[in-house]
C-alpha positions, -999 to 999 in steps of 0.1 A, spaced: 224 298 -494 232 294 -460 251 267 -438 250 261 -407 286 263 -388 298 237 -373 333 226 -364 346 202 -390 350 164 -375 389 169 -390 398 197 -407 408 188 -446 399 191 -481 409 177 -512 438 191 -524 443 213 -559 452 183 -572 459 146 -550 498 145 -543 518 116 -529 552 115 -514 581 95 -532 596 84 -497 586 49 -493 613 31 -486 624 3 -462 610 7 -428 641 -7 -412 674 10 -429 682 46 -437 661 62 -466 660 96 -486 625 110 -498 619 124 -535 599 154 -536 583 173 -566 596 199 -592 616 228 -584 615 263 -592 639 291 -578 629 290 -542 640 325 -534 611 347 -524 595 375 -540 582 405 -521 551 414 -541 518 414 -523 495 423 -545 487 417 -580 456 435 -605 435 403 -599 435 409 -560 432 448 -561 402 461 -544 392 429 -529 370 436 -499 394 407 -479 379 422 -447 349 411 -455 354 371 -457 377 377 -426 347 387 -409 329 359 -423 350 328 -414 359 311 -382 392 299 -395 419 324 -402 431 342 -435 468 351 -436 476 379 -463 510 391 -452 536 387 -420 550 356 -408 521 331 -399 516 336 -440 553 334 -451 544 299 -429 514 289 -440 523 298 -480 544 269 -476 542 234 -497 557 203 -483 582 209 -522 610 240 -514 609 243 -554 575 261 -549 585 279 -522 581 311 -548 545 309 -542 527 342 -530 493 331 -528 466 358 -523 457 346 -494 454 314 -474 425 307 -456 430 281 -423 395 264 -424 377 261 -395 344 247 -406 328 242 -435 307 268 -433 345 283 -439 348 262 -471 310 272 -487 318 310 -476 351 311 -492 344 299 -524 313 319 -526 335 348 -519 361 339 -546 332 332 -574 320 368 -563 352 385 -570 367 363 -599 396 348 -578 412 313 -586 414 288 -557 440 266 -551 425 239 -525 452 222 -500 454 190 -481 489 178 -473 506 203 -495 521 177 -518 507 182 -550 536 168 -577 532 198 -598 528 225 -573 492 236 -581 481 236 -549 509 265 -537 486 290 -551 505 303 -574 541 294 -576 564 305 -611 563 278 -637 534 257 -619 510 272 -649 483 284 -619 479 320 -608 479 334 -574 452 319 -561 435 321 -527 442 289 -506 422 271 -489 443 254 -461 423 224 -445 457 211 -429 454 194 -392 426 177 -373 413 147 -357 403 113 -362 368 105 -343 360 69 -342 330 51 -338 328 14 -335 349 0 -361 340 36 -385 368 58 -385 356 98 -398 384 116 -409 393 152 -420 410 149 -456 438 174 -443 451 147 -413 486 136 -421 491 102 -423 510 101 -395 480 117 -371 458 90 -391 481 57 -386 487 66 -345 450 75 -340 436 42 -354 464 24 -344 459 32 -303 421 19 -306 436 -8 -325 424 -4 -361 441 0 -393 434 16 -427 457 10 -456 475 42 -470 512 55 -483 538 57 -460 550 93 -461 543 109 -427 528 148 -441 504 134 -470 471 148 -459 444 116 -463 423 132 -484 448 140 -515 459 98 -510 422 89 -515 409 114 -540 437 95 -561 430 58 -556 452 58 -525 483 28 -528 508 22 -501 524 -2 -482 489 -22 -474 476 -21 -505 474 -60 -514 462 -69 -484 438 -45 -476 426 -28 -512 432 7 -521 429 35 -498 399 48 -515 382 12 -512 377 15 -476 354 48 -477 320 42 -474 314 82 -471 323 119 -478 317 151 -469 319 178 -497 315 216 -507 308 220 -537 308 249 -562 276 258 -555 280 259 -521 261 230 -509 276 210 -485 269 171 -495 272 141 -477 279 119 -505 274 81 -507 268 50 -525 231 61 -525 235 99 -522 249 115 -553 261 80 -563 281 94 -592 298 123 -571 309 96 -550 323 71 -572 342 102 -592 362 111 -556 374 77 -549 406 79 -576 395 108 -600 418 130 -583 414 157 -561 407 198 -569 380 189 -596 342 186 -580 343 204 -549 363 207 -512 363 174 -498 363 180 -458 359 148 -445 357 109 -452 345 81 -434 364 49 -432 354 12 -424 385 4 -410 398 -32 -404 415 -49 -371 451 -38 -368 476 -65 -378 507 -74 -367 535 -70 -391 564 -88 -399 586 -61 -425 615 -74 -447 644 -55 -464 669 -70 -493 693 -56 -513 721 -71 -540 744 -50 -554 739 -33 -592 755 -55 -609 725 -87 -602 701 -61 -609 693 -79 -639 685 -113 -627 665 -99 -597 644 -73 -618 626 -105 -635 624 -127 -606 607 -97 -586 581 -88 -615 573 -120 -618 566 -124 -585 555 -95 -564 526 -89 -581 510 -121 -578 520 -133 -542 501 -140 -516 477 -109 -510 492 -107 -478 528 -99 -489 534 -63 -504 568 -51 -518 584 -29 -531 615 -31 -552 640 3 -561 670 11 -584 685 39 -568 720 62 -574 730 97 -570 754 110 -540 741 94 -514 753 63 -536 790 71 -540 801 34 -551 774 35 -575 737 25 -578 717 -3 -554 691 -21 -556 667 -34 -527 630 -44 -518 611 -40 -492 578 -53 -478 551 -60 -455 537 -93 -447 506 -94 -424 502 -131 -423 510 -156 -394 548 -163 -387 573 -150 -413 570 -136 -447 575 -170 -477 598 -149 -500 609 -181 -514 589 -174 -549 617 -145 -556 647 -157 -537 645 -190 -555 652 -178 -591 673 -148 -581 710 -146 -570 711 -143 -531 708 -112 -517 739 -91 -496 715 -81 -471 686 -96 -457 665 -85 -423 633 -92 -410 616 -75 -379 583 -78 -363 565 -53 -356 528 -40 -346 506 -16 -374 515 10 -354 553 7 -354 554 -4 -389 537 27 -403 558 51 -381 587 33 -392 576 35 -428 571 73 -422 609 79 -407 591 86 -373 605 53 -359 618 74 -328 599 107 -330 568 115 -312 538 117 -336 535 156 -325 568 164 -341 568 137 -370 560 164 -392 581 196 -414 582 231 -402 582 249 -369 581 223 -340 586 195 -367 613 169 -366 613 160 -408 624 181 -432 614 188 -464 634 178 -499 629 193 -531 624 166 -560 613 159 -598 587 132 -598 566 116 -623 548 78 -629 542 46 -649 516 24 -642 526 -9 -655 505 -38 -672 533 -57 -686 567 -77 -675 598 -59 -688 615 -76 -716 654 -83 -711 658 -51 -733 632 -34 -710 652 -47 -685 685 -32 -701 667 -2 -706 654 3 -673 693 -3 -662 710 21 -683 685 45 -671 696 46 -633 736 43 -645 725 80 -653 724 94 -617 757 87 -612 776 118 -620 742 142 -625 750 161 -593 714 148 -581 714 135 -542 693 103 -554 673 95 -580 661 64 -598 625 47 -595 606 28 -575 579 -2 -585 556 -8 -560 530 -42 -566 499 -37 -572 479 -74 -575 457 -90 -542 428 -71 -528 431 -40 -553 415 -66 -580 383 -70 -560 370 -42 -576 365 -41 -618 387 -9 -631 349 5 -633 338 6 -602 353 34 -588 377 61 -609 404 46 -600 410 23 -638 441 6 -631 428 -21 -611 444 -51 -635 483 -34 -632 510 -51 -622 525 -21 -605 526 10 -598 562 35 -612 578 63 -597 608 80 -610 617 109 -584 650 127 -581 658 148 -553 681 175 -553 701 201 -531 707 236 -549 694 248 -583 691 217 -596 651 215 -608 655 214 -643 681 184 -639 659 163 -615 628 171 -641 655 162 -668 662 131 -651 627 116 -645 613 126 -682 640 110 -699 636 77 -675 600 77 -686 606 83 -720 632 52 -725 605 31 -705 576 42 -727 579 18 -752 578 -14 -726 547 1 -703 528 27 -728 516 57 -713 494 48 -681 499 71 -649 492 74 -617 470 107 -607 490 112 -577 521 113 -590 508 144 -615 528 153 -644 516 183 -665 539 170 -693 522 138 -700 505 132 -736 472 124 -733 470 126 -697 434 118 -694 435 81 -706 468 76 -690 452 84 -657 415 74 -661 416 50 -690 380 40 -698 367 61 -672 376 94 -682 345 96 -701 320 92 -673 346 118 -649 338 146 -677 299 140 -669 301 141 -636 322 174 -639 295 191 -663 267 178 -635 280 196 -601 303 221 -617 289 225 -650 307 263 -645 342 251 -644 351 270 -610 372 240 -600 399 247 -626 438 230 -626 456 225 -657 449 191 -660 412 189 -659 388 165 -670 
């Protein structure tokens, strides 16, 4: 078929699988970031391999606008996750989109010559299947397609943005017209791998899940049809790609937002020291989840090195009502915290802040050349949680972070982030996204400085293992984990089902492959 070029609005695409970013910390004290797992980072020269041999590569050269990198630096560049663990991965090629005539053209050109495609985003795919290859990751060198960068247009109060636009390019655009979307608060997660997924962050009970805000999206799929999907054009396609995950139906490239009036912030931080963890854990579950829809926190158990007299405990939050945050509903049945701050600030601040870009332009708050963040490798996986701990869940939970101490890890722990407020005015139907009646949402991420992956990976399994039997298996698609049992009911629950049929409908082929599919 043909397509007719065009530039994309924002270049972007959904990515081999949706990522996230483990850094969501405090806006307003010093954080580390988890990452995802790591494999042995040095880099191997092969550049070639029997699946890529007598590829006519000139020939979609020819045929894009964007650029495809094979070999030199601008690939050893390019090849590059936002995870160092992956940083083993020699892709085939990667292909910088330029349109998505690009997008149709390169994946009829890898359907033509039987290569895999790894599709790319932000580059933070938990697992590392959208490097394209990298050892362990259980996905072959692949070509990339690299929809990274690129605008936001608005219009009114309709925001259309390219799914590879880091959060940070997405939070300043909106923010200087004075609009505001809700998303996570690490500053390189491309927009479209936070929505495929459901999309929480640090906005969530006020303003629904990232995902609830799109009224549209622009997708290739595998048989090269670019759609502009909808609630009334292919109904089902849409409702699977807002919290199915991304790298299944097709190449998202862009998504339109109905965005809402940028509020002013007022952002709190607490911490206690280990040793009230106990008392503070049931006050905040109790709590946080069922606040005021306007209050959003998060609280984390954290040790490691950057811990030296042992683990701490904090929560943080965002309050986008009138005058200060009420906290009173968790300070009044806890033991007074050590440290307690509160600073205003406008959606704009607040998300840079969030993003560790507090005092960086938004044109350096990113990783690699030019950037002012670095990158940090990490072991990551997820809970979603419908249930209170018990006191031995509690105890459990505890014990657990006691562990970093000693591992050699720089941090590790978990973080609970609320769920609650807006994201229930949706029935876990409605879109893909199941977990809408959760209490929270569960990371356990370690990061780590050396050769150190199968620790960190250790690490979080085990912490998930020992919280099992208090939460059961439920996970969150954007914090992949190609170890979890049963991982299609942990992510999708009831709706797995219904993802499977829209799978056979617009790729009834199974060209969009990762190892967890539907």
């Amino acid at each position: 078929m043909s397509v007719t070029r065009r530039n994309l609005l924002v270049l972007g695409a959904g990515a081999v699988v949706a990522g996230g970013c483990s850094k969501a910390a405090a806006p307003d004290t010093p954080t580390t970031s988890p990452a995802a797992p790591v494999t042995n980072p040095a880099t191997p020269t092969a550049t070639s391999s029997p699946v890529s041999r007598g590829v006519p590569w000139a020939d979609l050269r020819r045929h894009v606008g964007g650029t495809l990198l094979q070999s030199g630096p601008a690939y050893d560049a390019a090849r590059l996750t936002e995870n160092p663990r992956y940083d083993n991965a020699r892709p085939l090629a990667v292909l910088k989109v330029g349109s998505l005539a690009d997008i149709a053209t390169a994946l009829a050109f890898a359907q033509q010559h039987h290569l895999p495609v790894a599709i790319r985003s932000g580059g933070h795919s938990y697992p590392g299947w959208s490097a394209g290859g990298a050892a362990g990751t259980g996905v072959p060198r692949s070509l990339v397609i690299d929809l990274k960068g690129g605008e936001v247009m608005l219009r009114g109060t309709s925001a259309t943005i390219g799914a590879g636009a880091s959060l940070a390019q997405v939070y300043a655009a909106l923010a200087a017209r004075g609009r505001a979307i809700a998303g996570g608060s690490c500053a390189t997660v491309g927009i479209g791998g936070l929505t495929l997924g459901g999309g929480v962050g640090v906005l969530t009970r006020a303003m629904g899940l990232t995902c609830d805000a799109v009224t549209g999206m622009e997708v290739v799929t595998a048989d090269g049809q670019v759609r502009s999907v909808d609630a009334v054009n292919d109904p089902d396609l849409f409702w699977a790609l807002r919290g199915g995950g991304g790298g299944h139906l097709g190449v998202v490239a862009n998504l339109t937002f109905d965005t809402a009036a940028a509020p002013r912030l007022q952002t709190f931080y607490l911490s206690w020291p280990i040793a009230k963890a106990a008392a503070v854990i049931e006050a905040w579950q109790a709590w946080a989840p069922h606040a005021d829809s306007r209050l959003w926190s998060t609280m984390k158990a954290l040790g490691g090195l950057v811990h030296p007299s042992g683990p701490t405990l904090l929560v943080s939050g965002t309050w986008t009502g009138p005058g200060t945050p009420d906290l009173s509903g968790l300070l009044a049945h806890c033991p007074p915290p050590a440290v307690h701050a509160t600073s205003g600030k406008t959606y704009g601040q607040a998300m840079a802040s969030y993003a560790g870009c507090a005092n960086i332009a938004t044109d350096r708050c990113h990783t690699g050349p030019g950037g002012a963040l670095d990158r940090e490798a990490f072991g990551a996986t997820s809970h979603v949680a419908y249930a209170p701990l018990s006191q031995a869940g509690i105890s459990t939970l505890l014990d657990q972070v006691h562990r970093a101490t000693g591992s050699g890890l720089k941090e590790a722990g978990l973080s609970m982030d609320a769920l609650g407020g807006r994201v229930r005015d949706l029935g876990p139907g409605d879109t893909a996204f199941v977990h809408r009646q959760a209490l929270m949402t569960v990371q356990y991420t370690a990061t780590f400085v050396g050769a150190l992956a199968a620790s960190a990976d250790r690490f979080v399994h085990r912490f998930r293992s020992a919280m099992t039997p208090y939460w059961g298996n439920h996970a969150y698609v954007n914090y992949s984990d190609p170890t979890l049992p049963d991982y299609r009911s942990a992510y999708f629950g009831a709706n797995a089902a219904r993802l499977a049929a829209v799978k056979q409908t617009y790729d009834p082929h199974g060209f969009f492959a990762q190892p967890q599919g539907y």
